[in-house]
C-alpha positions in Angstrom: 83.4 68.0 94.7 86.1 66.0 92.3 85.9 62.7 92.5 89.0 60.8 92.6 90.3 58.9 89.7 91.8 55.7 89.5 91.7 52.4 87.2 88.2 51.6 88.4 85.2 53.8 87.6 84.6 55.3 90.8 81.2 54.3 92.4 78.9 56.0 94.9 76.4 55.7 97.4 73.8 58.5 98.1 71.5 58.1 100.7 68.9 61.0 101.7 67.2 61.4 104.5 63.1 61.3 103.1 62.3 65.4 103.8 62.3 67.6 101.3 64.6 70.6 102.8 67.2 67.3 103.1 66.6 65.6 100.0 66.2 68.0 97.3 69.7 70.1 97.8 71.3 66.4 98.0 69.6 65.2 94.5 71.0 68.5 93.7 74.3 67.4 94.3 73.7 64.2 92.8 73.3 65.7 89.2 75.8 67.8 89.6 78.0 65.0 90.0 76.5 62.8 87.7 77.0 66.5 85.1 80.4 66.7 85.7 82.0 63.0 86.3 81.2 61.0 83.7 83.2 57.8 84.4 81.3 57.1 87.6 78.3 55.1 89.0 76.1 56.1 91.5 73.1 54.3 93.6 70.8 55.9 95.3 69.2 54.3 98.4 65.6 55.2 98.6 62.0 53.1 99.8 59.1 52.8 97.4 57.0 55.6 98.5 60.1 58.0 98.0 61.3 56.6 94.6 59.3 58.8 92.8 61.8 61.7 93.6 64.3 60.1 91.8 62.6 60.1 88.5 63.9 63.3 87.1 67.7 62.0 87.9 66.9 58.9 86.7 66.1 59.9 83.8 68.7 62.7 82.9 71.4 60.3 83.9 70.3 56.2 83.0 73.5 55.4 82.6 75.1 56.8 85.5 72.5 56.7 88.2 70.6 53.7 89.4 67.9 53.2 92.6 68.0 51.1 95.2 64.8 50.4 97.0 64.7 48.8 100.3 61.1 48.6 102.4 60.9 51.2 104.7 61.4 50.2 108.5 58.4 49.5 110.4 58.6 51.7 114.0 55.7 52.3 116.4 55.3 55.5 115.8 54.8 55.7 112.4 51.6 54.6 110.7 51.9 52.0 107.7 52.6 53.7 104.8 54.2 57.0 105.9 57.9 57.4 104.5 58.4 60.7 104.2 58.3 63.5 106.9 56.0 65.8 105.0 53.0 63.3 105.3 54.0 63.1 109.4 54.2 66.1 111.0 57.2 66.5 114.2 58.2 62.9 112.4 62.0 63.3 112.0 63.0 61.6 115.2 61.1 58.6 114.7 62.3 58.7 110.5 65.8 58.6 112.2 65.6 55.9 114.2 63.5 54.1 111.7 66.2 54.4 108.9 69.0 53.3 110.7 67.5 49.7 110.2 68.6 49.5 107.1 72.1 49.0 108.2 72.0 45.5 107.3 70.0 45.3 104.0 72.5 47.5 102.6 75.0 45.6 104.2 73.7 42.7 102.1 73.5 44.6 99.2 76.7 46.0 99.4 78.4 42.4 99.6 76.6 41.0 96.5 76.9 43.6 94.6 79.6 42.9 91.2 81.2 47.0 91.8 80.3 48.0 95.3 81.0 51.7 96.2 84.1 53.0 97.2 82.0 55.8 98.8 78.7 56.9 100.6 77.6 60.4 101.0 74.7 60.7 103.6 72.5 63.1 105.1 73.3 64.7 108.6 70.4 62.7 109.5 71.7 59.7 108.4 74.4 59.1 111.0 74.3 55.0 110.9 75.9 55.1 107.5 79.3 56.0 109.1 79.0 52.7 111.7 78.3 50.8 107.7 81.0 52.7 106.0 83.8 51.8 108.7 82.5 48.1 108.6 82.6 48.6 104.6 86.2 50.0 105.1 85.1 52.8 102.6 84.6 56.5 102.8 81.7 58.4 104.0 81.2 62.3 103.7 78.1 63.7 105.6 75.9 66.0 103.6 74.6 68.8 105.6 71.5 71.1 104.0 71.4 73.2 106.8 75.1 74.5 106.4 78.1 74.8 108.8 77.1 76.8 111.3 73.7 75.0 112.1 75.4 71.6 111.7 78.6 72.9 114.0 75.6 73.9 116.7 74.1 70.6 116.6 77.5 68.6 116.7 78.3 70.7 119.8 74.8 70.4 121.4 75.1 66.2 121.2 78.9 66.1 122.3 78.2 68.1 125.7 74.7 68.1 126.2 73.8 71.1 128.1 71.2 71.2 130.6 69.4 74.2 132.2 70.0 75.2 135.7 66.2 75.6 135.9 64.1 73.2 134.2 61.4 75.3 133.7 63.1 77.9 132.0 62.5 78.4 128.6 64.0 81.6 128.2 67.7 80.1 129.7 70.3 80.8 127.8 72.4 78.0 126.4 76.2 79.2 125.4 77.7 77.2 122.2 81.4 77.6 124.0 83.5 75.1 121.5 82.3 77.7 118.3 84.0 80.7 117.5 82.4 83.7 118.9 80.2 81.5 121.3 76.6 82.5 120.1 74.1 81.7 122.7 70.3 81.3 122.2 67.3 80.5 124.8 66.6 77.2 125.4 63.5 77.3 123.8 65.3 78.4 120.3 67.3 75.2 120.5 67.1 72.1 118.3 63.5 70.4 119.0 65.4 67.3 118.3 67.9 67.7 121.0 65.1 69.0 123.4 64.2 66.2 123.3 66.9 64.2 124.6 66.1 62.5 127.8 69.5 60.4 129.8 69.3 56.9 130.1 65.9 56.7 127.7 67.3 53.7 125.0 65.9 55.8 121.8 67.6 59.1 123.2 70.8 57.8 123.3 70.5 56.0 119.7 69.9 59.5 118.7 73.0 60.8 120.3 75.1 58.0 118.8 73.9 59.0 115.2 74.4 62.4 115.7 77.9 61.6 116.9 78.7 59.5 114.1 78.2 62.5 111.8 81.9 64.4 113.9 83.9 60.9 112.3 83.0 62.1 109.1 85.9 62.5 106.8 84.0 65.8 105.3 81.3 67.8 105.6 79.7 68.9 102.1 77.6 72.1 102.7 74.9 73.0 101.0 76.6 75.7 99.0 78.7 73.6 96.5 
């Protein structure tokens, strides 16, 4: 990625979404952007039980990269003290919904801050931060560790929302029509996260809306940089 030049240092937003197959590749992209632009800033939004990640960035790159921590979001789901989907197992839903309340503390951040970004690259799962980058009137690009294909499935399962003729088959097979090649897998092999998407329910449909957000994107950034 080559980050655009102009008369102001260039400054950038991370945020990762706290799992380790989702934040690890997009540190990784961090310090390879922090490696090769060295007239830019970058923040990275993280809460205090996940900070620690940051410490080997942080310290390769003072100068260039800086933290911000925000509390974590309280939700009823998740017990006091759990931030990160390794110490919760089938936890991502929950981390999603959770995370998207930080819409307005970095909203407030954002508007005291001296140099604001001009950017904010997010994870897939992090589909809020494209509602805060159009109200910022800046850029986002959605980071997506699982690469095109899987995240080209998921856009297309949360844009048309098939259902199964039977209910009770797990075994029915579900046709990705809008993809090239339409590849088709049983219902059981489909994402857990839009299995469980029930109509009408208030926290199903917030889901659906942050998973939309991600298909207003102006880019993807796939895994394989």
């Amino acid at each position: 990625m080559t980050v655009e030049t102009s008369n102001t240092p260039p400054h950038i937003l991370i945020i990762p979404f706290p799992a380790q197959g989702h934040m690890i590749p997009l540190l990784d992209l961090t310090h390879k952007l922090a490696t090769t632009n060295k007239n830019i800033t970058i923040t990275i939004l993280t809460t205090p039980k996940n900070q620690t990640f940051l410490t080997p960035l942080l310290n390769s790159h003072p100068s260039i990269i800086h933290p911000l921590i925000l509390p974590f979001p309280s939700h009823p789901l998740i017990p006091p003290g759990i931030e990160n989907a390794k110490d919760l197992p089938n936890s991502v839903r929950n981390i999603m919904l959770s995370l998207s309340n930080l819409h307005h503390p970095v909203l407030e951040w954002f508007h005291s801050h001296p140099s604001p970004p001009n950017y904010i690259i997010s994870d897939m799962f992090c589909g809020w931060t494209q509602n805060l980058a159009s109200q910022l009137n800046i850029r986002r690009l959605v980071f997506s560790p699982s690469g095109a294909f899987a995240f080209s499935t998921m856009c297309f399962l949360w844009k048309n929302l098939p259902i199964r003729e039977n209910p009770v088959d797990e075994n029915e097979l579900v046709l990705y029509h809008d993809i090239p090649n339409s590849p088709k897998y049983p219902w059981w092999q489909v994402s857990p996260l839009f299995r469980s998407y029930v109509s009408g329910d208030t926290d199903s449909e917030k889901l659906r809306d942050l998973f939309l957000c991600n298909t207003y994107s102006l880019v993807v950034v796939p895994q394989k940089y």
